[in-house]
N, C-alpha and C positions, 0 to 999 in steps of 0.2 A: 209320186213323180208326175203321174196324168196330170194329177189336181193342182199342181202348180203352174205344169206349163201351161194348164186352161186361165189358170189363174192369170198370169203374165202377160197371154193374147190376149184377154181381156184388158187389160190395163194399158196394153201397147194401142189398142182400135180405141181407147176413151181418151187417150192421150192425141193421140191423130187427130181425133175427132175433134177435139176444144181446138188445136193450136190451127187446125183448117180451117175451123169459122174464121179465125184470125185473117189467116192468109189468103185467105178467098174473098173476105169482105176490102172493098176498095179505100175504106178510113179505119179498119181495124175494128177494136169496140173501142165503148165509152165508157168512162167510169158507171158503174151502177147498170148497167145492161149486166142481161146473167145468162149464161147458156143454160138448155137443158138438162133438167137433176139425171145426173144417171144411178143408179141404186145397186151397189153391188152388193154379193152374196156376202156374206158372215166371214172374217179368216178367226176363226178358233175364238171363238166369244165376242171379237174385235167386229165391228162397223162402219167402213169407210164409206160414209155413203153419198159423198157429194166431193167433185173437184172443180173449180171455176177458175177461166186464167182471165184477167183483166187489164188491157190497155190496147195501146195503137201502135205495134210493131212496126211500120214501116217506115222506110225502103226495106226496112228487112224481110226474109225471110227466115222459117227456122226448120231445122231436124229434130228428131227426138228418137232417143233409142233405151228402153229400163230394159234392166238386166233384173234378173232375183239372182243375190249374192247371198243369201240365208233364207231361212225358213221366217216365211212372213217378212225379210228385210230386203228393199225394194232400192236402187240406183237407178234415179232418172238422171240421164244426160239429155242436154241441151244445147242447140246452136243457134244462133241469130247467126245469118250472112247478109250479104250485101254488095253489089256488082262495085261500085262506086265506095269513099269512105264517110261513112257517113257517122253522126253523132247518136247514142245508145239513146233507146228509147226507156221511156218511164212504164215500164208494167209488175203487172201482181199476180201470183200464181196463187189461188186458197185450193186448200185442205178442209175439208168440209167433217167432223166428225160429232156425232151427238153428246150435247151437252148433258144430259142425266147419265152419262154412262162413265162421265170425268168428276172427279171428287177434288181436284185441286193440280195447278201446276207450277211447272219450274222452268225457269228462266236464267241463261248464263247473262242475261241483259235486265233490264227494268221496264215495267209499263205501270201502268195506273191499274190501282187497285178497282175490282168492279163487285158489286154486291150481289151479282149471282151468282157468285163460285168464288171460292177462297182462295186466293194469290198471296203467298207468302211475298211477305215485304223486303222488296231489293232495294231498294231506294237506294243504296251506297254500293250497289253491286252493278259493274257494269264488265264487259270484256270483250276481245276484240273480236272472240270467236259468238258467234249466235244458236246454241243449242237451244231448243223450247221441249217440253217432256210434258205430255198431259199426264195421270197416275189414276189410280184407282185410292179407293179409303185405306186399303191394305199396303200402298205405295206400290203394288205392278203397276208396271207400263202398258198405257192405252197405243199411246205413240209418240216417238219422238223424231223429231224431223232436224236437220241443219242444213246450210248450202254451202257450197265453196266453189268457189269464179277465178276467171284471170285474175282479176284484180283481189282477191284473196278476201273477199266477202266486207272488204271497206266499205262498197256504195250498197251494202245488203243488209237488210231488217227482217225479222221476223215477228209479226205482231197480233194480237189476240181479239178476236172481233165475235162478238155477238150476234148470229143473223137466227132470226125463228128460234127453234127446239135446236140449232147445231152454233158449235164453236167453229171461228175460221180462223186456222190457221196460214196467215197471211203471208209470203214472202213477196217482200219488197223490192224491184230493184231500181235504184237509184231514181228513189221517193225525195231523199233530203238533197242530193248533190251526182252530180255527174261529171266522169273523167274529164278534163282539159283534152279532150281528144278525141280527131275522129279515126272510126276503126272500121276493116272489112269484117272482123267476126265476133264475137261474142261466143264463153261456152261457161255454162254452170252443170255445178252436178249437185244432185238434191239426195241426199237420203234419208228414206224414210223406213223407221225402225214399228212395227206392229207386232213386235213379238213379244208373246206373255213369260214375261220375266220380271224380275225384280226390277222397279225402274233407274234405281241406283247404276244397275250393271250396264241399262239401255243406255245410260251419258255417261259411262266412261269410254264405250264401244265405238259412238258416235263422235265424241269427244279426239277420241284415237285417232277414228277415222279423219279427221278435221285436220289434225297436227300432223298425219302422214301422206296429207297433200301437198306439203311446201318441204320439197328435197334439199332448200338450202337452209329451211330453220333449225337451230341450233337450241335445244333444249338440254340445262343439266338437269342429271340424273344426282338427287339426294347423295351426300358424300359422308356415307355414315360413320367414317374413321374420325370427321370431325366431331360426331354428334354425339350427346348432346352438349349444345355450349352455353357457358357463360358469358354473361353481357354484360358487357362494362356498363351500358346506359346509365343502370342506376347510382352507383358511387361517381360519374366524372362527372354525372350533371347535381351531382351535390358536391361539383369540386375539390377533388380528394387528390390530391398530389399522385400525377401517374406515377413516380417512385414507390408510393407508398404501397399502392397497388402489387406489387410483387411482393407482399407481407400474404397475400393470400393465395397465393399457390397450395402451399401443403391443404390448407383447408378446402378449396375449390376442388384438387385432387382426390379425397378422400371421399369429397362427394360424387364421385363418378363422373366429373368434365372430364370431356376429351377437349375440350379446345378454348379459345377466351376469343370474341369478339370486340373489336377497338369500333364500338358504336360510334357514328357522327360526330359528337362533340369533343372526340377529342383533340381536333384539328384547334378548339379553342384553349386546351391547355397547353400543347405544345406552342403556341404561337408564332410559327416561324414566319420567317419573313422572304422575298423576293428579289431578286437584283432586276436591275435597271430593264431587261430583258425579258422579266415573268419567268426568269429562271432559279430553280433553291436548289440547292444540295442536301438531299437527306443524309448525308454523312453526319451533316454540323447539328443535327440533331442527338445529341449523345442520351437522354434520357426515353427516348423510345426505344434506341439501339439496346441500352443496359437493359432495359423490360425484356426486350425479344432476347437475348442472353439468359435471361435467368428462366426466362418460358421457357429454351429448350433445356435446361440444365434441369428443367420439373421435368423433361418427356410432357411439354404440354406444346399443343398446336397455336397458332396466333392466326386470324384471319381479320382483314382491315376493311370496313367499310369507309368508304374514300368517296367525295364528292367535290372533286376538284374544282369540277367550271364554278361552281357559283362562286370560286377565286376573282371574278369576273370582280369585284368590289375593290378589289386590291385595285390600289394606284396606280401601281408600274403595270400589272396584265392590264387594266382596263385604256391607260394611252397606248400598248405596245399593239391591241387588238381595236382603237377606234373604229365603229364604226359597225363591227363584227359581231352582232348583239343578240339574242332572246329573249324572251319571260320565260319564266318558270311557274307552274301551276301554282304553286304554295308561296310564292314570295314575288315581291316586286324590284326582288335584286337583278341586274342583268346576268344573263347566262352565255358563254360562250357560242357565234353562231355555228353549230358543227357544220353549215354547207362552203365553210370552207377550207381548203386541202388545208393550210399552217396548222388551223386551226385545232383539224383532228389531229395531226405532224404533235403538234403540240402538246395535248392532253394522252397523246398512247406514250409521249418519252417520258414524259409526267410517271403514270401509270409504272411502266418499265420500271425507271429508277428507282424508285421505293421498294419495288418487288424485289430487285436484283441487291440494292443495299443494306435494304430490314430482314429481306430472309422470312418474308409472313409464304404462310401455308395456302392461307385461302386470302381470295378480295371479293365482297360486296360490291357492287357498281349499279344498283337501280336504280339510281338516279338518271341514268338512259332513256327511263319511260316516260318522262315529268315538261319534256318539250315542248312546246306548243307554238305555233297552231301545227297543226298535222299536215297541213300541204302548203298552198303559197301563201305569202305575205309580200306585201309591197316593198318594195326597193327601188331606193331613189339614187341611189348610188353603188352601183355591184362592183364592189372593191377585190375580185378574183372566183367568183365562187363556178364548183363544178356541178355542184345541182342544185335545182329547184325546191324540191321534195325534201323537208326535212325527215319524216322517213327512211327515203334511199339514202341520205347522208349516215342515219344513222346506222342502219344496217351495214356501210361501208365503216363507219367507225367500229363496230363494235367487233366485227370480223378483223379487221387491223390491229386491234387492241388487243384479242386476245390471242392472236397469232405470236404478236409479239412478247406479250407475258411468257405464253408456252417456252416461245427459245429461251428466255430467261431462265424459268425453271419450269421444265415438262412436267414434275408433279403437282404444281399447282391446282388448287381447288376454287376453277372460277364458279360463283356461285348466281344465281341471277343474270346469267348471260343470255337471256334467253331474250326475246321478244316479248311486247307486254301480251303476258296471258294470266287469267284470272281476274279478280277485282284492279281492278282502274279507282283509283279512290279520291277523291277531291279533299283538300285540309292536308291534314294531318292522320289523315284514316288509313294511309295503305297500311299502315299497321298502327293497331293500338297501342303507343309506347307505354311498353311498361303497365298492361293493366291492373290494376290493382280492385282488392277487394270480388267480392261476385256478382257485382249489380250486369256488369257487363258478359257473364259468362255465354249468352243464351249468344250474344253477336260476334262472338269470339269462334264461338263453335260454328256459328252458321257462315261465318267464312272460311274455315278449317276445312269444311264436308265441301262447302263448294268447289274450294280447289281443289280439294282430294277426288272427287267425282268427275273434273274437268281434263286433271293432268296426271291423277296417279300416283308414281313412286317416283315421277318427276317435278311432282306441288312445289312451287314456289311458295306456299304460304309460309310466313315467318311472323311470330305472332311472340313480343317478349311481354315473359310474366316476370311483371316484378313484386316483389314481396316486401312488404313494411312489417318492422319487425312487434306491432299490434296486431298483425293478419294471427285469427287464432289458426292453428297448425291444420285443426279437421278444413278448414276456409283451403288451406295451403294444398290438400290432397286433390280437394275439387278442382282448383285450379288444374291443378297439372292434368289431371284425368280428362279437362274442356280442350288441353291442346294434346293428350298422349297418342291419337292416330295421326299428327303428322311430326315434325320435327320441335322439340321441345330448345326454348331461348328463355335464358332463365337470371335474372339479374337480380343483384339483392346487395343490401351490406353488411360485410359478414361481420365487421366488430358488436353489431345489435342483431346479431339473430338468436334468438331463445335456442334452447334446445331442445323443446319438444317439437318446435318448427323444423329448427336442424334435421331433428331422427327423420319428421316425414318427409322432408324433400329429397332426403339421403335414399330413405324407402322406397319412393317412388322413381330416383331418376335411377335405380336399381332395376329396378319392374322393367322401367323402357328399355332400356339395352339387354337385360335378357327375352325379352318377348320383340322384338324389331322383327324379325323374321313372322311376327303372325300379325303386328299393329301396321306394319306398311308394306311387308313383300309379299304379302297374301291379300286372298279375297277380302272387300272389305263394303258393307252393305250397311245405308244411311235407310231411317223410316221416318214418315211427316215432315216433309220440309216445311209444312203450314207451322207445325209447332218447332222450329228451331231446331230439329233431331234430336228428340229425346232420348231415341233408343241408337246406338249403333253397335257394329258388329263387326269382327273381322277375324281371320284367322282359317285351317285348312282342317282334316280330318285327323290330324293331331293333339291341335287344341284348338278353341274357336276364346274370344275375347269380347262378352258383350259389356257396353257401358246403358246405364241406364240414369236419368239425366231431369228428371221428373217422375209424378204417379201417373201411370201407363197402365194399360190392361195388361193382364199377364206376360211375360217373356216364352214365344213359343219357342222351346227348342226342337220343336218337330220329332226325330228320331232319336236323339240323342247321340247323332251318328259322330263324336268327337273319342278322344279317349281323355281329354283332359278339356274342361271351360270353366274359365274364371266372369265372374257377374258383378260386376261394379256396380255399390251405389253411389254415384257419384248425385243422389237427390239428398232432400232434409228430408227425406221421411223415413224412417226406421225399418221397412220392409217391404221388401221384392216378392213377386208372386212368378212363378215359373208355370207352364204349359207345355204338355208334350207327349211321348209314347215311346220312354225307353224301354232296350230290349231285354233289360237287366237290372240288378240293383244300380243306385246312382250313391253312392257317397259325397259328402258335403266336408268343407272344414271352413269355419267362420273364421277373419281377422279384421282387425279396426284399422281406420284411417293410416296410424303409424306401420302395418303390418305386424301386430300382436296380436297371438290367438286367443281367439274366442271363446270357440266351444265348435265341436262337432257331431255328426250323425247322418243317419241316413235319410233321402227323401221322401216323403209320406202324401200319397196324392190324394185330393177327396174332391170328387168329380172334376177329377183333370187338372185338376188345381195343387200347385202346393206351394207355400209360403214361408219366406226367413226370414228372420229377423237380421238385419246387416246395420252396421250399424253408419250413419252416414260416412262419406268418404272411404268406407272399408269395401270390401269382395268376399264372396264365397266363392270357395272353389270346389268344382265337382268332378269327381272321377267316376266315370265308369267303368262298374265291373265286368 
């Protein structure tokens, strides 16, 4: 207890120290001026040994107060004031910590890769929230840092810079753009995570902390009554009569769907049309009604991905809303402008009435994230609008929207209603429709772990595997095994599926529903983000759940402190090596890709080491006696 609160005075007089030079100096500093290195003592193997703030704060002035809220885990607050209102200034707060002692880092954002140190490649990863995580070779956490501001860390970066023997972690503030506004105060809060842990646990904790700043955001929590679903994707964008579609109930059922997803295109089979107004009746739609009829007469759930605005094309919405327009990231059709009141009036009755006359369980709506630009755009002609900010419009739409579905029906399973968190993806990438084959598995999982690590058991990642009925079966196991730690979406067509592909997918989305409780409501620990996470891990002192994903040095299971762990090989090579210090015998029982058994026995270690034969796509599973 001494050693910390020496620790914290310490960090409060270096803190003082930097942001005095600031406020004492009559132009502040200048870029590339550097305060004195200050060198602090060791925290537990870790080296923070340099902090420098850089810019020209004034008229401001600032406060600063860290707290220690955990062992080694440090909250600076921050204030910028000012007598007068004046416009935010441009400064940089670095982290200074030594670069031989970081083996590679992780970013909820993108930067350029650098050849002195291995940076796994975001290139297609980006998010709104800014985590950075240095790691060690073994994936513990050196440190990890994030910030959150009034402004919800929109005009905030955190960037990766090489100075001498140290990495500087850089926090930017309002480097690229500055608020429309002048303000009395300014407050950020920084944390910074130094504790020796797995680095996985360090960004979700961080992460947490991020999401439990903004008391009006609305994040859903995974709705596992629907899961897992099937997705129409693949039979309606091979144009398959949506009647026809309800031939596949019993089969879809058998396979362990709980629910059917109405992916995007089906607004093109249905083809309804609009009156004079931009108004329809989904009543006159009688072939989607009969589907949702016969969905609940299976006890099967219906949930609708709906992407109404880009109706924006339609004739009658596009005279009734002249003028009232967007882009949309992905296309050069117009979108709906949501900064105005009809407008969002418009698309929540929209919304409503389908819900209230189809009777679907759950709605998709990400289409919400896809707006641009994020703040102002010119207007030559402001035809009613109540905000500027597309943003605040949309945060007022989305809040309206699903208020109003609720009274429709309070069980509703709004899915994706959350704000954009996670990958932000340009194209076609926020999800890879329909992946097929394994070439992509390695980018499929490395978006899976990020959301997973970002948001939890509240991951928005949605990732549909679809299956061609050439995919060989063991292809089929892998697949599912790259998405089985977050919510599996699984499209296929069922008149050409083999059946040895059948037994495994049947196999496997058997596995997920019975292990749920240790693949996403438990602990759950990623290794090597350089290598895509070859190894992961999840699950309690029950049973623990490792997937293995590539040839990896041994799988440490440390104590063997589990009573049951299943070991995926979800690589092509034939054999998993284990590492560890059980305190008992360990039994094994081998099954293949389909879930047929193998063969079993018990573990036999020779110098620490002991080896199975698994055969791809299968698991062994271990009991301890």
């Amino acid at each position: 207890m001494i050693k910390a609160l020496m620790m914290k005075k310490q960090l409060i007089y270096i803190f003082l120290l930097l942001f005095g030079v600031v406020a004492c100096s009559p132009k502040g500093m200048n870029e590339g001026e550097q305060i004195e290195t200050v060198v602090l003592e060791k925290n537990i193997g870790l080296n923070l040994n340099q902090l420098q703030l850089v810019g020209d704060i004034q008229p401001f002035n600032q406060e600063i107060r860290i707290d220690t809220i955990g062992e080694n885990i440090y909250l600076i607050n921050l204030s910028l004031y000012t007598d007068f209102p004046s416009s935010l200034p441009k400064f940089e707060l670095y982290v200074k910590y030594p670069q031989k002692l970081i083996h590679s880092l992780w970013s909820s954002r993108t930067w350029s890769n650098n050849s002195f140190i291995n940076i796994p490649n975001y290139s297609r990863l980006q998010s709104d929230f800014t985590v950075v995580s240095a790691l060690t070779s073994t994936s513990q956490n050196r440190l990890t840092l994030a910030a959150y501001d009034d402004f919800k860390g929109r005009f905030t970066q955190v960037d990766i810079r090489q100075l001498q023997d140290s990495l500087a972690f850089s926090i930017n503030f309002f480097n690229d753009a500055v608020p429309d506004a002048e303000i009395l105060e300014f407050k950020v809060k920084i944390l910074v995570d130094l504790s020796s842990q797995q680095f996985s646990q360090s960004i979700r904790s961080t992460a947490q902390w991020l999401l439990d700043q903004d008391t009006k955001r609305v994040i859903t929590k995974v709705d596992l009554s629907m899961q897992p679903v099937y997705s129409l994707w693949y039979p309606l964008d091979r144009n398959i009569p949506l009647e026809n579609i309800t031939h596949y109930f019993d089969s879809i059922q058998s396979m362990g769907f709980r629910s059917v997803l109405f992916d995007d295109g089906w607004q093109n089979v249905v083809r309804f049309e609009v009156d004079k107004n931009g108004r329809w009746d989904p009543s006159q739609i009688t072939i989607v009604k009969e589907f949702m009829d016969k969905a609940k007469e299976a006890d099967m759930k219906v949930a609708l991905w709906y992407s109404m605005p880009v109706l924006g094309a339609n004739q009658y919405v596009f005279d009734h809303f002249d003028g009232k327009y967007l882009q949309y990231r992905t296309s050069s059709q117009p979108i709906l402008d949501i900064r105005y009141p009809d407008v969002r009036d418009y698309l929540t009755d929209m919304y409503s009435e389908i819900v209230t006359e189809w009777g679907v369980d759950g709605i998709w709506f990400n289409y919400l994230n896809g707006y641009y630009p994020n703040e102002h755009i010119i207007v030559t002609d402001d035809l009613g609008r109540d905000f500027v900010s597309v943003r605040k419009s949309l945060d007022s739409l989305r809040a309206s929207m699903e208020q109003k579905l609720l009274d429709a029906q309070p069980e509703l399973s709004i899915n994706q209603s959350y704000p954009t968190v996670g990958p932000l993806h340009t194209s076609n990438t926020k999800s890879i429709s329909g992946f097929l084959g394994t070439t992509v598995l390695g980018q499929v999982r490395e978006k899976l772990v990020n959301n997973r690590l970002m948001y939890g058991e509240f991951s928005p990642f949605m990732e549909v595997m679809g299956i061609h009925p050439k995919d060989p079966a063991v292809d089929i196991a892998r697949k599912f095994q790259t998405i089985m730690f977050g919510v599996p979406y699984i499209s296929y067509f069922s008149y050409t599926l083999p059946e040895d592909v059948r037994e495994t997918l049947a196999y496997w989305v058997k596995y997920w529903k019975a292990n749920t409780e240790y693949l996403l409501e438990s602990d759950f620990f990623a290794f090597n983000p350089v290598q895509r996470y070859p190894l992961l891990k999840a699950g309690n002192q029950v049973k623990q759940i490792f997937a293995v994903y590539d040839r990896i040095e041994p799988v440490n299971m440390e104590q063997f402190d589990f009573d049951e762990a299943d070991l995926i090989n979800s690589s092509d090579y034939g054999y998993v090596s284990v590492t560890g210090i059980p305190a008992g015998k360990v039994d094994y029982i081998v099954y293949d890709h389909k879930g047929v058994y193998v063969e079993r026995g018990s573990l036999k270690f020779k110098r620490d080491i002991a080896t199975l034969a698994i055969p791809p796509g299968g698991f062994a599973r271990f009991i301890v006696k």
